[in-house]
C-alpha positions as CSV (number, residue, x, y, z in Angstrom):
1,X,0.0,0.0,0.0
2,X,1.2,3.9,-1.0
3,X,1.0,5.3,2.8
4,X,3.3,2.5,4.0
5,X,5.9,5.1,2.3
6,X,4.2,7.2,5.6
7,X,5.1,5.1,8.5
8,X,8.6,5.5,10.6
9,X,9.5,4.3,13.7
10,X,8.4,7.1,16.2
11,X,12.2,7.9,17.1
12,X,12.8,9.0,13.7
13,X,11.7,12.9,13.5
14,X,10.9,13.7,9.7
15,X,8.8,16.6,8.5
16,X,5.7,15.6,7.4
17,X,6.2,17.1,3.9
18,X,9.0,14.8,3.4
19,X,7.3,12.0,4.4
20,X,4.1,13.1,1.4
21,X,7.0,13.6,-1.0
22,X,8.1,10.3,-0.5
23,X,4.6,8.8,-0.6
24,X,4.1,10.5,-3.6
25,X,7.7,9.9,-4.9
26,X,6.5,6.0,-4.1
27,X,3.8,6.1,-6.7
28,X,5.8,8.0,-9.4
29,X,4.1,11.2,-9.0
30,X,7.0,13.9,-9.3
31,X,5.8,17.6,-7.3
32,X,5.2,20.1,-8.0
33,X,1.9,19.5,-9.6
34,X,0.1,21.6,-11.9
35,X,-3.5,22.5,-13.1
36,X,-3.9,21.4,-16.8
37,X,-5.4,24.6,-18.1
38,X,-6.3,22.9,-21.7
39,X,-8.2,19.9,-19.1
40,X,-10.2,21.9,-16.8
41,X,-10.2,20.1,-13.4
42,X,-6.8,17.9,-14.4
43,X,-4.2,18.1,-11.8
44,X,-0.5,16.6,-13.7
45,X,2.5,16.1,-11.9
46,X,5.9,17.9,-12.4
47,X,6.1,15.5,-15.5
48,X,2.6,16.4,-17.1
49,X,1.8,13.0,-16.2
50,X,-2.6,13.2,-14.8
51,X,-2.8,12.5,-11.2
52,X,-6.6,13.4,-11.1
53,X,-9.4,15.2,-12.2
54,X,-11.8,17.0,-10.4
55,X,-15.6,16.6,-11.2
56,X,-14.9,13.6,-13.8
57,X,-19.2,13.6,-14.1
58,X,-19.2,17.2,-15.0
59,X,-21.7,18.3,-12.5
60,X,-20.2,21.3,-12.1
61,X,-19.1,24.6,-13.7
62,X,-16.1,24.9,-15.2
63,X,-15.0,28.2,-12.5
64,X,-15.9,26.0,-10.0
65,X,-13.9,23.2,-10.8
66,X,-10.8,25.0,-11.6
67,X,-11.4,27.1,-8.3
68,X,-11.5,23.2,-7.2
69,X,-8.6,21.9,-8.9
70,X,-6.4,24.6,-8.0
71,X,-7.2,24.9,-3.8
72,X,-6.1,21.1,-4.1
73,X,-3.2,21.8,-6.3
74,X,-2.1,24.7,-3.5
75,X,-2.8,22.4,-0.8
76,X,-0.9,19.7,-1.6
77,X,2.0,21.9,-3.4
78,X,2.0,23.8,-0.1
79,X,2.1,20.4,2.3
80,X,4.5,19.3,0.1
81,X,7.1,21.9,1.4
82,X,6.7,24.4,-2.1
83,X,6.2,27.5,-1.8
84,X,3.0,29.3,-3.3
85,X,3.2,30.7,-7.0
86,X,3.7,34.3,-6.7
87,X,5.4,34.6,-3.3
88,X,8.5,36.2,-2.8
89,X,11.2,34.5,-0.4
């Protein structure tokens, strides 16, 4: 299972975005990832490889999934240890 890649023995301190890298790392998904502007709702990894869409049924408006896509892309870019587009530091 992927979040094996999450367990260590609880004398080993290790940042939790390290630890979702390597998850991720685990399953071949390379970070940052991206929204897919020509797939509204398509998140792709640092590859252009998909990773997941968001609203696959279409129920929803296209602002509103990309609004979607790209809170989850920041989250997990963000968790991850990367800094948000359009900050300075």
């Amino acid at each position: 299972m992927a979040t094996s890649a999450l367990t260590m023995p609880q004398h080993t301190a290790v940042a939790a975005s390290t630890l979702f890298s390597a998850a991720l790392s685990h399953l071949n998904i390379r970070l940052p990832l991206r929204h897919d502007e020509t797939h509204c709702g398509t998140l792709v990894d640092a590859d252009g490889n998909m990773v997941f869409v968001v609203d696959v049924n279409r129920e929803r408006s296209d602002a509103e999934v990309r609004d979607i896509a790209e809170l989850l892309q920041l989250a997990i870019n963000v968790h991850a240890g990367f800094k948000p587009e359009g900050t300075n530091g």
